[in-house]
PDB file with one MODEL, atoms N, CA, C and O in Angstrom:
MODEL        1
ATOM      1  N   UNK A   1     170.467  -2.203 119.106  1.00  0.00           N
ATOM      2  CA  UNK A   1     171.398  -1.590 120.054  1.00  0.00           C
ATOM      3  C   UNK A   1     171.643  -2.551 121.216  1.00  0.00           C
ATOM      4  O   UNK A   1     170.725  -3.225 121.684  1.00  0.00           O
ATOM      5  N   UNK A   2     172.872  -2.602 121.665  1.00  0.00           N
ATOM      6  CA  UNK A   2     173.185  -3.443 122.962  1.00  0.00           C
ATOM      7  C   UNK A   2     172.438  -2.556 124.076  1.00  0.00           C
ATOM      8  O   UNK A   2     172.116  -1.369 124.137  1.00  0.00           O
ATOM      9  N   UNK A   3     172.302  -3.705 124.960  1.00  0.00           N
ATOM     10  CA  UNK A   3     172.075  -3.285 126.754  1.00  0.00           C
ATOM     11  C   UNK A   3     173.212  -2.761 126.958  1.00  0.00           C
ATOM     12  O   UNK A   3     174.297  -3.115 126.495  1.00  0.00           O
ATOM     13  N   UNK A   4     172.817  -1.348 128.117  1.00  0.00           N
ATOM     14  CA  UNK A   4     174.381  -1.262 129.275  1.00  0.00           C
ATOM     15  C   UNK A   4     174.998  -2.491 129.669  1.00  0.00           C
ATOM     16  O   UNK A   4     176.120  -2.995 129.608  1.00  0.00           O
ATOM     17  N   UNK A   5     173.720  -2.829 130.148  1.00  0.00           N
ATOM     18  CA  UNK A   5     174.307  -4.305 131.150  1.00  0.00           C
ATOM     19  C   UNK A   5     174.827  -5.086 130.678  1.00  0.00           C
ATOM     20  O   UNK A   5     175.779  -5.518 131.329  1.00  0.00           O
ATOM     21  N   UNK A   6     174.586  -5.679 129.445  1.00  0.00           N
ATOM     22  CA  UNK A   6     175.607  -6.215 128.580  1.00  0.00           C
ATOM     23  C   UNK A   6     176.356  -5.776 128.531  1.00  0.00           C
ATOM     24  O   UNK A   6     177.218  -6.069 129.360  1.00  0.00           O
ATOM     25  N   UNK A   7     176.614  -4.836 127.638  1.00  0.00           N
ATOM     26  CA  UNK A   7     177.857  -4.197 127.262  1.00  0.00           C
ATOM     27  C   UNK A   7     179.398  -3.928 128.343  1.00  0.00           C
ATOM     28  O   UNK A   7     180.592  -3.906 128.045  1.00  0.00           O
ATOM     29  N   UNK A   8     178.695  -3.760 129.625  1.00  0.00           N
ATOM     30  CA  UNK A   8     178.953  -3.972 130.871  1.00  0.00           C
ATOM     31  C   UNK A   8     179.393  -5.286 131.444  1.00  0.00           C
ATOM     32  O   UNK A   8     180.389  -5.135 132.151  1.00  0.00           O
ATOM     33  N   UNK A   9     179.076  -6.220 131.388  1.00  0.00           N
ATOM     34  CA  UNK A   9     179.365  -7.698 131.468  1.00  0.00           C
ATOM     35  C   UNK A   9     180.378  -8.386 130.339  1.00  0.00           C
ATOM     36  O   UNK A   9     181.147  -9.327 130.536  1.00  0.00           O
ATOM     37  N   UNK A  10     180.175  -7.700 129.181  1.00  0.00           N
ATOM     38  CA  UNK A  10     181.698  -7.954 127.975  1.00  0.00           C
ATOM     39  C   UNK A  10     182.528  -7.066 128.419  1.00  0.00           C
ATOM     40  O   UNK A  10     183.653  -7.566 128.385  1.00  0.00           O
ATOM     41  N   UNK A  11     182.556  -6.038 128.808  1.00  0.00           N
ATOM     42  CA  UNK A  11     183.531  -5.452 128.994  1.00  0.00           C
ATOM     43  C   UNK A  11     184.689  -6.098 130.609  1.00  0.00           C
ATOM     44  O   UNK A  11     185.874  -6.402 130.745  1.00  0.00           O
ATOM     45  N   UNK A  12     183.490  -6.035 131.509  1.00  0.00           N
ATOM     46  CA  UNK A  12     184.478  -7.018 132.314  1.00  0.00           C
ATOM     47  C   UNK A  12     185.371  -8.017 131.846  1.00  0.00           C
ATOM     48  O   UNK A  12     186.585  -8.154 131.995  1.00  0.00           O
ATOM     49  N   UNK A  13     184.204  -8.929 131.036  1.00  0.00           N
ATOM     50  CA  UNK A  13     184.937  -9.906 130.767  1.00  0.00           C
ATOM     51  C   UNK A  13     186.418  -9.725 129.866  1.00  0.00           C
ATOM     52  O   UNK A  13     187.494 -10.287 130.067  1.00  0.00           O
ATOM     53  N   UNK A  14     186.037  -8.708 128.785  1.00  0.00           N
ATOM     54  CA  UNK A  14     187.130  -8.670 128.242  1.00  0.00           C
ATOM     55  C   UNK A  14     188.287  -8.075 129.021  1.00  0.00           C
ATOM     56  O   UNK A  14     189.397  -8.458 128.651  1.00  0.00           O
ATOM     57  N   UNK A  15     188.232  -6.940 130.347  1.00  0.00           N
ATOM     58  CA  UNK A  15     189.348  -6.635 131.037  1.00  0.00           C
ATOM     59  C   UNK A  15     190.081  -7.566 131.819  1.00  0.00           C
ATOM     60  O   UNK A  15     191.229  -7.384 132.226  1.00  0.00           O
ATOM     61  N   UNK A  16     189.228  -8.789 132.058  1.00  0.00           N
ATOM     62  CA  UNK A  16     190.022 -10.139 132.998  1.00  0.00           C
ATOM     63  C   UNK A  16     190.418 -10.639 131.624  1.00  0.00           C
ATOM     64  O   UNK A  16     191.609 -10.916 131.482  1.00  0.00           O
ATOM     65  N   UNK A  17     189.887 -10.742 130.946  1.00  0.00           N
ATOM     66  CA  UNK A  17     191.442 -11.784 129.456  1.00  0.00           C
ATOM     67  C   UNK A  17     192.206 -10.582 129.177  1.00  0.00           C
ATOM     68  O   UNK A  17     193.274 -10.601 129.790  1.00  0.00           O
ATOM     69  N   UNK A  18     192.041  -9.558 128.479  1.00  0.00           N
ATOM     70  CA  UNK A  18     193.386  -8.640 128.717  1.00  0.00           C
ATOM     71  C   UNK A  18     194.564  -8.875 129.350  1.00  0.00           C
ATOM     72  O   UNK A  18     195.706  -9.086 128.942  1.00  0.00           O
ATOM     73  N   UNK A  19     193.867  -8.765 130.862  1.00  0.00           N
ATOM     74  CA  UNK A  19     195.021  -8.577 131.792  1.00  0.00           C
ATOM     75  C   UNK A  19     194.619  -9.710 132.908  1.00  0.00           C
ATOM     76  O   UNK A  19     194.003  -9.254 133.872  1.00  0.00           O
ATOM     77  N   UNK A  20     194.839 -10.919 132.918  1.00  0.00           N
ATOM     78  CA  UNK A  20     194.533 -11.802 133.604  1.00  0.00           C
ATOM     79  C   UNK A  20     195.617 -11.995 134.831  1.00  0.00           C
ATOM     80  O   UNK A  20     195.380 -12.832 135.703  1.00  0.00           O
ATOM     81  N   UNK A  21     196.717 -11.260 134.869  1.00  0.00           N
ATOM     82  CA  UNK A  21     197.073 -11.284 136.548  1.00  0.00           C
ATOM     83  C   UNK A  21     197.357 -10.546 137.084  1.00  0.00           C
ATOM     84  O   UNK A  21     198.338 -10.517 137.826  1.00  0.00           O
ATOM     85  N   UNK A  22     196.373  -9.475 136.824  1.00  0.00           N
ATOM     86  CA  UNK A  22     195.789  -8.537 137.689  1.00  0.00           C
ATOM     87  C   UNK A  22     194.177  -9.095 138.599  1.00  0.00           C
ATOM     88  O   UNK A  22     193.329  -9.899 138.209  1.00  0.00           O
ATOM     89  N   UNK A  23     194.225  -8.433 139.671  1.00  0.00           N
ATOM     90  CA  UNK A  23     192.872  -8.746 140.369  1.00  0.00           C
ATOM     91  C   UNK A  23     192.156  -7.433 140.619  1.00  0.00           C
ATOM     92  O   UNK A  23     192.463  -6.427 141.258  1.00  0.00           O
ATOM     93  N   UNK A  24     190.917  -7.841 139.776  1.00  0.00           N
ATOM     94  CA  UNK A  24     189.790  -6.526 139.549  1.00  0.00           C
ATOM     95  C   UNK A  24     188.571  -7.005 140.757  1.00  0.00           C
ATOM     96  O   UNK A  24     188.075  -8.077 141.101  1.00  0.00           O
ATOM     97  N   UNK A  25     188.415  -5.547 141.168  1.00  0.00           N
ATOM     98  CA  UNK A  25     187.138  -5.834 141.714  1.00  0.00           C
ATOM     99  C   UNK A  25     186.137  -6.869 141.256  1.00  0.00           C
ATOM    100  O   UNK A  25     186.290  -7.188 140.077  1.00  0.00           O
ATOM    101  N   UNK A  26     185.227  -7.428 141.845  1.00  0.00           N
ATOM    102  CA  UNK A  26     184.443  -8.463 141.569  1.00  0.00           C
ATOM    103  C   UNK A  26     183.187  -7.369 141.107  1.00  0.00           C
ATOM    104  O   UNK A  26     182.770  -7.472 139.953  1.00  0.00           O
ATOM    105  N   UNK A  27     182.582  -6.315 142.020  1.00  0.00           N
ATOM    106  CA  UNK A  27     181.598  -5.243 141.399  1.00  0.00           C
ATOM    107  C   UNK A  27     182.209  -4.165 140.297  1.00  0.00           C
ATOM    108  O   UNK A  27     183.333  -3.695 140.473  1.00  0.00           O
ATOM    109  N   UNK A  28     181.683  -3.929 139.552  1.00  0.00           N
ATOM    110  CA  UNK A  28     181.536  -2.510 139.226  1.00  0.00           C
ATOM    111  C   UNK A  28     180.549  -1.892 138.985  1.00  0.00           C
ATOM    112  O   UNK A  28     179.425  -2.379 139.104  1.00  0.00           O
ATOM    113  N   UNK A  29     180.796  -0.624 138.575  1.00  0.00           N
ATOM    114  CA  UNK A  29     179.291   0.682 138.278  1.00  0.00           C
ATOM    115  C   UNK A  29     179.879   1.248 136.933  1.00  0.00           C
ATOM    116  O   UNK A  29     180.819   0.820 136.262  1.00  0.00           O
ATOM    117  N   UNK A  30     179.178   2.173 136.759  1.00  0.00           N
ATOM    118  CA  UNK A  30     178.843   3.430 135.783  1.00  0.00           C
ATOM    119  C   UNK A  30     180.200   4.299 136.439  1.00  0.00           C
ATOM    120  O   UNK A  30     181.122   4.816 135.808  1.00  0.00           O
ATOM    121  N   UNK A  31     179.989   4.268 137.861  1.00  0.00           N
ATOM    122  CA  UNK A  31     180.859   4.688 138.242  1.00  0.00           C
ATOM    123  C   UNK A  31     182.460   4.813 138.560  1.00  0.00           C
ATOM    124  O   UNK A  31     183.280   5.646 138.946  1.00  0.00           O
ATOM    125  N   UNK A  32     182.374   3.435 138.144  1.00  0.00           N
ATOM    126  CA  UNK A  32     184.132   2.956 138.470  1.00  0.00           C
ATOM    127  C   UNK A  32     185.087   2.895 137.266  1.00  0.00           C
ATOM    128  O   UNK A  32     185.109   2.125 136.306  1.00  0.00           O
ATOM    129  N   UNK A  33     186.281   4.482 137.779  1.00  0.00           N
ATOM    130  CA  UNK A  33     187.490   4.490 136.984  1.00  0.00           C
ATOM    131  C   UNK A  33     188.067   3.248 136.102  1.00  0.00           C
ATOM    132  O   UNK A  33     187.993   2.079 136.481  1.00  0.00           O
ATOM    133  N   UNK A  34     188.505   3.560 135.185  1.00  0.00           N
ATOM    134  CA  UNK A  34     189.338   2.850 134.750  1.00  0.00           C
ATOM    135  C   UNK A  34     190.670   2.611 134.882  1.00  0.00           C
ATOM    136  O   UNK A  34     191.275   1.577 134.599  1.00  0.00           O
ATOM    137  N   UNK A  35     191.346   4.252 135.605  1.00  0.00           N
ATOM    138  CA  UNK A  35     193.109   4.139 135.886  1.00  0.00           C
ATOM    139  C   UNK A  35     192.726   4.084 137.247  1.00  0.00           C
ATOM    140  O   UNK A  35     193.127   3.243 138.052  1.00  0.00           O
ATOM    141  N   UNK A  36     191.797   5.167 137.518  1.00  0.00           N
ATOM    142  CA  UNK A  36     191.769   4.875 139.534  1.00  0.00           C
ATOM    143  C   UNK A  36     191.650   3.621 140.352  1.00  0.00           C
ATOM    144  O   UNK A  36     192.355   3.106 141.220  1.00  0.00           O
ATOM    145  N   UNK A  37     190.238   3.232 139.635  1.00  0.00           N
ATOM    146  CA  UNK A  37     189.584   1.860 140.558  1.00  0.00           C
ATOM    147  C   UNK A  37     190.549   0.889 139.812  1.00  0.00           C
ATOM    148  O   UNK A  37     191.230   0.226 140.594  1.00  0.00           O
ATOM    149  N   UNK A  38     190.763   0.655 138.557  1.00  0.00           N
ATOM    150  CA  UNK A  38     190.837  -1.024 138.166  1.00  0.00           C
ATOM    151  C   UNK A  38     192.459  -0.924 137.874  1.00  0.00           C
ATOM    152  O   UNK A  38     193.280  -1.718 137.413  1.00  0.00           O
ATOM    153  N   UNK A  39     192.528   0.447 138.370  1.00  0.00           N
ATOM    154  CA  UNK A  39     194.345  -0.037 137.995  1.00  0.00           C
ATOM    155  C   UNK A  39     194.961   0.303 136.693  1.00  0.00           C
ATOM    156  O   UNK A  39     196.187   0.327 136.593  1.00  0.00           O
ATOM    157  N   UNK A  40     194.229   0.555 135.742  1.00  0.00           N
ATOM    158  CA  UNK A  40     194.860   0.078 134.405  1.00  0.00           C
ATOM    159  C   UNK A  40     195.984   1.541 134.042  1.00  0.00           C
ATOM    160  O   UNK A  40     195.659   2.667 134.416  1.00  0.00           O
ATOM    161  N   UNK A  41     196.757   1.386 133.591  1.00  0.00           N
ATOM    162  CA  UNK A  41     197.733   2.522 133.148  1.00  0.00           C
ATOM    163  C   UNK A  41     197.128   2.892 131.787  1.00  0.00           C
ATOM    164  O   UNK A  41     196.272   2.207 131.226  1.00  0.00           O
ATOM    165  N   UNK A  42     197.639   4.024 131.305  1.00  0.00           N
ATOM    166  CA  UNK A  42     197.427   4.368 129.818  1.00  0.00           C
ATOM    167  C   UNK A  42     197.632   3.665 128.527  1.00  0.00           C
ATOM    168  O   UNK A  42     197.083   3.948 127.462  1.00  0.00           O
ATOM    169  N   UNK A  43     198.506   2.697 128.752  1.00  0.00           N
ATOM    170  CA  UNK A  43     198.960   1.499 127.716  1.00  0.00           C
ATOM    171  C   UNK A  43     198.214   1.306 127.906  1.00  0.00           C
ATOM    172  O   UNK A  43     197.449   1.928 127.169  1.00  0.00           O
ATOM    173  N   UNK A  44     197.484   0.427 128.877  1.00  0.00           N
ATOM    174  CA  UNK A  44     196.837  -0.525 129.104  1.00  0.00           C
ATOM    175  C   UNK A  44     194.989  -0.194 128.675  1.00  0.00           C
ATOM    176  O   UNK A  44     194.080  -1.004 128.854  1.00  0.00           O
ATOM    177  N   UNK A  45     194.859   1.088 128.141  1.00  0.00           N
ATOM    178  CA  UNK A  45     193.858   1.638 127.375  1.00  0.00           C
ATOM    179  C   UNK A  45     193.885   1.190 126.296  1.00  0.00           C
ATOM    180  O   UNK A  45     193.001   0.573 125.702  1.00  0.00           O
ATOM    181  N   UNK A  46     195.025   1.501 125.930  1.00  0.00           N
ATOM    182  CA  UNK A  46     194.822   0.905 123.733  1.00  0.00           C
ATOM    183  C   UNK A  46     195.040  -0.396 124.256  1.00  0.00           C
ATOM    184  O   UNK A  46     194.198  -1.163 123.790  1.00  0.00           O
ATOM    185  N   UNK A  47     195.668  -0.845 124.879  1.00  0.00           N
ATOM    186  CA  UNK A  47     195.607  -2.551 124.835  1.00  0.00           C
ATOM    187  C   UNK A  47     193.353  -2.843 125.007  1.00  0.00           C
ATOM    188  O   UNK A  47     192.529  -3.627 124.537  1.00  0.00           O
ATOM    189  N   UNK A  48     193.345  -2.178 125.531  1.00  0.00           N
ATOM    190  CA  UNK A  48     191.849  -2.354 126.123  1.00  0.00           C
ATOM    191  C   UNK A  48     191.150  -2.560 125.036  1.00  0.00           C
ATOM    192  O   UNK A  48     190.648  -3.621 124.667  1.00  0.00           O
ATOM    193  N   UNK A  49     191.101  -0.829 124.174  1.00  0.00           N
ATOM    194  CA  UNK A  49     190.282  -0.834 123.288  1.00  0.00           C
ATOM    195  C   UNK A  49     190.500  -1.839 121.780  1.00  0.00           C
ATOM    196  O   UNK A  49     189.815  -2.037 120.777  1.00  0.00           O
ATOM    197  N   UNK A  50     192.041  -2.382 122.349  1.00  0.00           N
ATOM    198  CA  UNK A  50     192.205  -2.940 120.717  1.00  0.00           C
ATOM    199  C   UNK A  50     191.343  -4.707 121.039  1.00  0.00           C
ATOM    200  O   UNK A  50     190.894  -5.385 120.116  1.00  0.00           O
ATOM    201  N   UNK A  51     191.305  -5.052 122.249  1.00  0.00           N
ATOM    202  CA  UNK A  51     190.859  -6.036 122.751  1.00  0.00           C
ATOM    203  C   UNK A  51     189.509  -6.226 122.274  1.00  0.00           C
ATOM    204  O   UNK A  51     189.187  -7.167 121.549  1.00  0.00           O
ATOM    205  N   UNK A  52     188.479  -5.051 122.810  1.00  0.00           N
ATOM    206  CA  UNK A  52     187.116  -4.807 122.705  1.00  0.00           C
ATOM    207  C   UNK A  52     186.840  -4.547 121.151  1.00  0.00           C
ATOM    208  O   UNK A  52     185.651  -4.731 120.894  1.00  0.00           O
ATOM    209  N   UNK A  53     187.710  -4.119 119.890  1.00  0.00           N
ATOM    210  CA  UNK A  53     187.570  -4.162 118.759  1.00  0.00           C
ATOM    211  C   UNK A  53     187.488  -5.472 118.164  1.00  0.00           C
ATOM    212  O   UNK A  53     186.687  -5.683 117.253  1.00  0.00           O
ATOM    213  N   UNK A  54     188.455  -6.603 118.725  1.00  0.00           N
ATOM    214  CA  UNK A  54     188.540  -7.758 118.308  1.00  0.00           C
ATOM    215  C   UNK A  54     187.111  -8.514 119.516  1.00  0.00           C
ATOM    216  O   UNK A  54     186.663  -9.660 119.457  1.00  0.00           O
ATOM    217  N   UNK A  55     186.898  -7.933 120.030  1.00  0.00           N
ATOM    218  CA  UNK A  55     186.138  -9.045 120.864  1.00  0.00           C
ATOM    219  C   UNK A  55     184.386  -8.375 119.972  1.00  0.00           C
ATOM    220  O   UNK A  55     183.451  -9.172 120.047  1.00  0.00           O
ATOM    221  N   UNK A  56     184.167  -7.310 119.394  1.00  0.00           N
ATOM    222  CA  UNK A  56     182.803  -6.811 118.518  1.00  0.00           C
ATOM    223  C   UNK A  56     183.091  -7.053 117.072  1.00  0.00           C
ATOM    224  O   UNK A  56     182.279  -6.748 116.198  1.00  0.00           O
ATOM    225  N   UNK A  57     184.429  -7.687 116.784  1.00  0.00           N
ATOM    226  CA  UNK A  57     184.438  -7.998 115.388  1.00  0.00           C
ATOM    227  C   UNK A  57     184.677  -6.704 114.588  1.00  0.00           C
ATOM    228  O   UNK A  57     184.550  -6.669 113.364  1.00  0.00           O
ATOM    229  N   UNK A  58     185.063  -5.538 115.408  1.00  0.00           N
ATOM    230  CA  UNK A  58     185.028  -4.499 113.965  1.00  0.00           C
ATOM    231  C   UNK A  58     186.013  -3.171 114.801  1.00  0.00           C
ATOM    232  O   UNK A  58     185.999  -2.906 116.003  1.00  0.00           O
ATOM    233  N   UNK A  59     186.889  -2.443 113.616  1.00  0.00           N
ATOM    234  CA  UNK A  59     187.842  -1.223 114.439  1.00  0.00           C
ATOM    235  C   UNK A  59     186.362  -0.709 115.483  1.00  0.00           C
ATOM    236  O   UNK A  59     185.190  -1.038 115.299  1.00  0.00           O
ATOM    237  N   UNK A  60     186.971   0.246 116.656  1.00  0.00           N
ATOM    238  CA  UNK A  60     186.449   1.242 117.037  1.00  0.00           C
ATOM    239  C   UNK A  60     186.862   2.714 117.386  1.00  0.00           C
ATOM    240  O   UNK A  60     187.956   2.767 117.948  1.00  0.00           O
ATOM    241  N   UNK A  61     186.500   3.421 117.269  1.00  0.00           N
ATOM    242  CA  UNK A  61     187.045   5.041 117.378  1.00  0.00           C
ATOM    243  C   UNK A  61     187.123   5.729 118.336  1.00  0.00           C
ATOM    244  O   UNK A  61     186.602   6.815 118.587  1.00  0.00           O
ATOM    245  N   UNK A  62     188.321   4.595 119.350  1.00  0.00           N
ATOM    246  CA  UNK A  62     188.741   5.301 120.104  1.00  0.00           C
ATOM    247  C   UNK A  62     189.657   6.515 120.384  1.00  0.00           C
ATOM    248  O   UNK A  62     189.549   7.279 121.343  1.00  0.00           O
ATOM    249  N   UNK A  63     190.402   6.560 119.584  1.00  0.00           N
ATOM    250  CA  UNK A  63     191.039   7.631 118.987  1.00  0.00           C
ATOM    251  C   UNK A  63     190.232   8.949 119.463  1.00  0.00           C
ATOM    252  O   UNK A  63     190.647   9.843 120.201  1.00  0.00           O
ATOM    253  N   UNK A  64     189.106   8.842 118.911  1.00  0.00           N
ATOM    254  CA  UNK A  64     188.428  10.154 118.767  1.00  0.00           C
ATOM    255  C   UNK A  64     187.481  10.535 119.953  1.00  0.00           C
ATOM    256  O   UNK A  64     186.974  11.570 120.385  1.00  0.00           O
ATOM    257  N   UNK A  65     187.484   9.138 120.288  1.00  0.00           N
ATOM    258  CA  UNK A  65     186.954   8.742 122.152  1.00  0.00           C
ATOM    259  C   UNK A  65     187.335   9.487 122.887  1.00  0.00           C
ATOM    260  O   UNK A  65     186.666  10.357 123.445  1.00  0.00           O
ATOM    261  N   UNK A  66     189.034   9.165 123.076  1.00  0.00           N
ATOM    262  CA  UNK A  66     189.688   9.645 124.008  1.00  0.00           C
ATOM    263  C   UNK A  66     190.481  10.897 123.743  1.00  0.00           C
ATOM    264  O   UNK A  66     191.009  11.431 124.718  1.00  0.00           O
ATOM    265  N   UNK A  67     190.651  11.500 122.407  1.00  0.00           N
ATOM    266  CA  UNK A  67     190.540  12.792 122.518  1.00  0.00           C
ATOM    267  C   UNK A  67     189.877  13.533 122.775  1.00  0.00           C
ATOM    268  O   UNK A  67     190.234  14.644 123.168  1.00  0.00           O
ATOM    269  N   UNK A  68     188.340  13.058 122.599  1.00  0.00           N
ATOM    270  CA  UNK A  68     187.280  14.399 123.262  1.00  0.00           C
ATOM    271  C   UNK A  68     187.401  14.213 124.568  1.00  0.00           C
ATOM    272  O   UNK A  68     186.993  15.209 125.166  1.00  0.00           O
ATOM    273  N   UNK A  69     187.944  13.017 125.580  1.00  0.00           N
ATOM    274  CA  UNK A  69     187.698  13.137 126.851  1.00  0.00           C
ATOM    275  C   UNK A  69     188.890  14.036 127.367  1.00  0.00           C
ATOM    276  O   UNK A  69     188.697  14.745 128.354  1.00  0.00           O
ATOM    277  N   UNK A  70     190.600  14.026 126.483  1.00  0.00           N
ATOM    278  CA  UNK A  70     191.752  14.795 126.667  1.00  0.00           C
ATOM    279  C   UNK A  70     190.663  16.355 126.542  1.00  0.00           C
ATOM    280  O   UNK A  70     190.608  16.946 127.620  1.00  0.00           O
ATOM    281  N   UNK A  71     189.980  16.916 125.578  1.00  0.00           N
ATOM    282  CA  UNK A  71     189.653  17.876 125.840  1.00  0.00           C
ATOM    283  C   UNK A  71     188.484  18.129 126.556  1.00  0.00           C
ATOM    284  O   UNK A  71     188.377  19.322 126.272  1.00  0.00           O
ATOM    285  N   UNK A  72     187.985  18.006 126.931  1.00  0.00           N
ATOM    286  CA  UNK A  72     187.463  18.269 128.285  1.00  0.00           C
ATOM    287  C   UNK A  72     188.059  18.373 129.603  1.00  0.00           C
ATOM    288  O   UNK A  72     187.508  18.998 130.509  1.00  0.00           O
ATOM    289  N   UNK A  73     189.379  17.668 129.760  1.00  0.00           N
ATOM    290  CA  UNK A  73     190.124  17.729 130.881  1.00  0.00           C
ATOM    291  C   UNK A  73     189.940  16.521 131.650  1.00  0.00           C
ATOM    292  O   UNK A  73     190.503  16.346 132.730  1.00  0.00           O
ATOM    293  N   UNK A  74     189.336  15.873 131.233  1.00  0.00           N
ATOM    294  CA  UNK A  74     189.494  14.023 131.678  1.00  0.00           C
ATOM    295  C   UNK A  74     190.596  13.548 131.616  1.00  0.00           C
ATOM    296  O   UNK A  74     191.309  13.550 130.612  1.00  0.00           O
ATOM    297  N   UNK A  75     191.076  12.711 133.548  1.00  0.00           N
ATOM    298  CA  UNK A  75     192.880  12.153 133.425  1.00  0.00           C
ATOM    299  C   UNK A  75     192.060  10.990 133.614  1.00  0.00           C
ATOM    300  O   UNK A  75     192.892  10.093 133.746  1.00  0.00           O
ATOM    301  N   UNK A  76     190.725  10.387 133.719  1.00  0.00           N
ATOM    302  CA  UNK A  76     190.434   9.020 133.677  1.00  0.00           C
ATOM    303  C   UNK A  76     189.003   8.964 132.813  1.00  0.00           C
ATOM    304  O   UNK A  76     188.415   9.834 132.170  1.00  0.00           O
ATOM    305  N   UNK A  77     188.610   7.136 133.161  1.00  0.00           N
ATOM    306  CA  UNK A  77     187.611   7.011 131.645  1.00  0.00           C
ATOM    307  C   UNK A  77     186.865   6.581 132.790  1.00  0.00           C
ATOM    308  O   UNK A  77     187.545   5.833 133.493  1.00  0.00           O
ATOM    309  N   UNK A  78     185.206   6.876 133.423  1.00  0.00           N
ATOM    310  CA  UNK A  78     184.889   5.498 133.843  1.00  0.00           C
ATOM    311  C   UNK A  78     184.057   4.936 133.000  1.00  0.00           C
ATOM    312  O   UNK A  78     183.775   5.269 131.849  1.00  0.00           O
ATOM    313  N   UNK A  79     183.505   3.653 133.939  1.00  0.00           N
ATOM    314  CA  UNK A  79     182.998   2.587 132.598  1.00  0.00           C
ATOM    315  C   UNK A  79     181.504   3.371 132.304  1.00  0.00           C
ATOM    316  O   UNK A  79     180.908   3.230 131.236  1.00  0.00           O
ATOM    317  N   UNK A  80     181.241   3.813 132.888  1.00  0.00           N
ATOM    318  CA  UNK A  80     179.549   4.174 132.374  1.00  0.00           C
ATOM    319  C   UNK A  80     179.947   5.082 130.862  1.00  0.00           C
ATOM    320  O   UNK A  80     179.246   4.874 129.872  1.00  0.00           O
ATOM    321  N   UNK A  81     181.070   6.047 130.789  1.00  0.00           N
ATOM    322  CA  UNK A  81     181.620   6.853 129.481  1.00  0.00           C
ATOM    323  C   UNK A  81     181.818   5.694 128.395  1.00  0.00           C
ATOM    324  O   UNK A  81     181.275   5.794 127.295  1.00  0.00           O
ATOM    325  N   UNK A  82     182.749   4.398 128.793  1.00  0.00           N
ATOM    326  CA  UNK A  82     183.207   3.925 127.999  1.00  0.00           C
ATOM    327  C   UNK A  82     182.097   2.263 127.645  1.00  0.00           C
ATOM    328  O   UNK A  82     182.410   1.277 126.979  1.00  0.00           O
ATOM    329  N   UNK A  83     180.995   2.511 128.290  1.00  0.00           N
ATOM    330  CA  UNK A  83     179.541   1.994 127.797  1.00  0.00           C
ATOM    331  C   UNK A  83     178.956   2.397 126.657  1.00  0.00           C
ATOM    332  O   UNK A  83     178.715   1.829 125.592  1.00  0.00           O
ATOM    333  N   UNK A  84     178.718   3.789 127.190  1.00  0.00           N
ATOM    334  CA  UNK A  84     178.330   4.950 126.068  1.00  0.00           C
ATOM    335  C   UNK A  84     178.054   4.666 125.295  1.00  0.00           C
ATOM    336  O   UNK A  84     177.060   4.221 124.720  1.00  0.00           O
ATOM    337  N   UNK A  85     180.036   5.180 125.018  1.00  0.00           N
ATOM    338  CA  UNK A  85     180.770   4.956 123.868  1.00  0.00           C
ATOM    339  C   UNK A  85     180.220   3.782 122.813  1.00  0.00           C
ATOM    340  O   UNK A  85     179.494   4.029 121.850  1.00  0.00           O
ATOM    341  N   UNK A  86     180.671   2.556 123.157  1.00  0.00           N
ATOM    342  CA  UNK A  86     180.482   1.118 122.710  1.00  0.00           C
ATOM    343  C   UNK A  86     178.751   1.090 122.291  1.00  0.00           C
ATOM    344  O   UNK A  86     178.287   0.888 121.169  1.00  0.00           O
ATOM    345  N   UNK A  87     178.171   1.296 123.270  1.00  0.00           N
ATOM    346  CA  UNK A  87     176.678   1.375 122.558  1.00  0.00           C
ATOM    347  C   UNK A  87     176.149   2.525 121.738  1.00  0.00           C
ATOM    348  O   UNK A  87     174.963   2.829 121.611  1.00  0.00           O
ATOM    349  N   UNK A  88     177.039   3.034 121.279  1.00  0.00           N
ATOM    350  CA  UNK A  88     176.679   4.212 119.972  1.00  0.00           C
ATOM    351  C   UNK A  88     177.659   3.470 118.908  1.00  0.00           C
ATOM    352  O   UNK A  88     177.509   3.965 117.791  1.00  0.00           O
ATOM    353  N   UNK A  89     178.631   2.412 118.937  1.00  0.00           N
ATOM    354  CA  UNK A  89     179.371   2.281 117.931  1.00  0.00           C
ATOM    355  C   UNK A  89     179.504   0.334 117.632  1.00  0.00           C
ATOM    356  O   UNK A  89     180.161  -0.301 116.808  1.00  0.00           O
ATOM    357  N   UNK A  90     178.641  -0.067 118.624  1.00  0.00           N
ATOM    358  CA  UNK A  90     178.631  -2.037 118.403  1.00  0.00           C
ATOM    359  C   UNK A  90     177.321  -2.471 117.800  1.00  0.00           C
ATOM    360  O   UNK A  90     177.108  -3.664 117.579  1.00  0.00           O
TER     361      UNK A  90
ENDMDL
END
């Protein structure tokens, strides 16, 4: 199984190649949005997750990610959810 902290440190990394002219906070947490804090729009989710599929070498099920968070009533992801996620499925 991956570390948070890893998993956490690729994921930055992969949101600065994503979207490289945008400027992201230099910190983050468990705590920090994904549409609130870092900006990202809803495109810019599947662009995310299709990124982080190619950056672990294999699909991931986000799909089914982000419908359980639509039902619950989630309008954002933060990264500690979308850690989780990744370390139940990399």
């Amino acid at each position: 199984m991956t570390t948070a902290d890893r998993i956490l440190a690729d994921l930055a990394a992969v949101v600065r190649r994503a979207f490289p002219d945008r400027d992201f906070p230099d910190a983050v947490s468990d705590d920090t949005r994904v549409i609130g804090d870092l900006g990202l729009a809803s495109i810019d989710v599947v662009v995310l997750a299709e990124q982080l599929g190619n950056h672990y070498g294999k699909p991931l099920p986000f799909g089914a990610f982000l419908k359980g968070l639509r039902e619950r009533g989630a309008d954002d992801i933060t990264l500690g959810e979308l850690v989780r996620f990744l370390q139940a499925h990399v």
